[in-house]
Structures are given as C-alpha cells and as structure tokens.
C-alpha positions in Angstrom: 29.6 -133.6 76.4 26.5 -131.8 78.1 23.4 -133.5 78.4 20.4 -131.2 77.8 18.3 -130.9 81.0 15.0 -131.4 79.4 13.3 -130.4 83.3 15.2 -127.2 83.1 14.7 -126.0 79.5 10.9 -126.8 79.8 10.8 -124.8 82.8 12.1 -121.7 81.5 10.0 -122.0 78.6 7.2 -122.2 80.9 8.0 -119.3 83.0 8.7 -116.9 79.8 5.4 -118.1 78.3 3.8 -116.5 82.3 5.5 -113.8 82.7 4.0 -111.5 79.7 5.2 -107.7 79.3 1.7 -107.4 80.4 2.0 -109.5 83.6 5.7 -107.6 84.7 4.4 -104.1 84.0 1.3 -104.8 86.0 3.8 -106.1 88.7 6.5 -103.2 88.4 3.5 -100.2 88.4 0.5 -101.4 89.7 -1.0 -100.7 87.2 -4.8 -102.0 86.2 -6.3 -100.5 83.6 -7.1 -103.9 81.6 -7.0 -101.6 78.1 -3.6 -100.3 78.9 -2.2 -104.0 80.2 -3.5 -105.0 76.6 -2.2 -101.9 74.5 1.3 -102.7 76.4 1.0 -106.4 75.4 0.5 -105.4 71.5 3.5 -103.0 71.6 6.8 -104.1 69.7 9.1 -105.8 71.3 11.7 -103.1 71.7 9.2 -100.6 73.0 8.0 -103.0 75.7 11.6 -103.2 76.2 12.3 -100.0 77.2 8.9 -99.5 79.2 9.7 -102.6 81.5 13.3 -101.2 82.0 11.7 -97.6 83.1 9.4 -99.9 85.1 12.0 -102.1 86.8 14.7 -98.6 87.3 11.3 -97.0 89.5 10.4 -100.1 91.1 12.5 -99.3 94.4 11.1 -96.2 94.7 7.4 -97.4 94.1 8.0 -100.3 96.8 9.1 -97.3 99.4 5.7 -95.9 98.6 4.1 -99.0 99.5 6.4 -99.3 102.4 5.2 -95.8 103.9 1.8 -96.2 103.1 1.6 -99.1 105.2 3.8 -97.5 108.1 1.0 -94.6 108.1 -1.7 -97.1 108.0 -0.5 -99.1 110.9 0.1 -95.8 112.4 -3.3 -94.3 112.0 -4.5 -97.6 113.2 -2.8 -97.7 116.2 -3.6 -94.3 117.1 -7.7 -95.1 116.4 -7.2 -97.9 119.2 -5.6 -95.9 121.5 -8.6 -92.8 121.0 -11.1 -95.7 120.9 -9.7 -97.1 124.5 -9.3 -93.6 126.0 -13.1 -92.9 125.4 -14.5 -96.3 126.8 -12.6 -96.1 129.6 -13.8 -92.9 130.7 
C-alpha cells in the first residue's frame, strides 16, 4: 500500500496556488499591462487554457527574440568600446 507523501502533495499544491494564469502568461509574453494580467486572471478556465497553450507554442520563438536582442546589444556595445578607444587614443 502507498503511503501518501504529505511533503510532496503540499508542495504541489503550493506551486499551483503560485503559478496563476496570470503569473505564466506574464512569463510566456512579457506581457505587463497590470489590467490585462487581471482581465486574463478573470477569464474561464478553458479560455485561459487555450491562451496559455498559444503562449507556451510561441515561447521558443519569443526567447530567440530575446536571444538576438541581446547578441545586437552586446554587439553594439562592443563596437561603442572599440570607437570610444580609437578616438582617445588618437
């Protein structure tokens, strides 16, 4: 006979009771519009359903987003320290 893992089961519970539709949509999109986080968290449960699985299907291609926007940044950087050196040292 299984025991129940009390540790376990209140940890789960926990974790659902965190992560709100709210809290994963922000996470998937970015987005933070407080009155659409809100309108999202009121929705029925099957709607928020489908939103969060749009969400989580577009999620790799928002995190390549990210990924190049910070390969440009670093880039741009890189190049303003290079300008920045060549015109001190002249």
């Amino acid at each position: 006979m299984n025991r129940p893992n009390r540790v376990r089961d209140r940890f789960i519970s926990d974790l659902y009771k965190w992560l709100t539709p709210e809290l994963l949509y922000h996470c998937f999109t970015g987005e933070n519009d407080p009155e659409e986080l809100e309108r999202i968290g009121k929705l029925d449960h099957a709607l928020q359903a489908s939103l969060l699985e749009k969400a989580e299907h577009l999620w790799p291609e928002r995190l390549q987003k990210i990924a190049d926007a910070r390969r440009k940044e670093k880039r741009e950087s890189k190049e303003a320290v290079q300008q920045f050196v060549l015109k001190t040292s002249k």
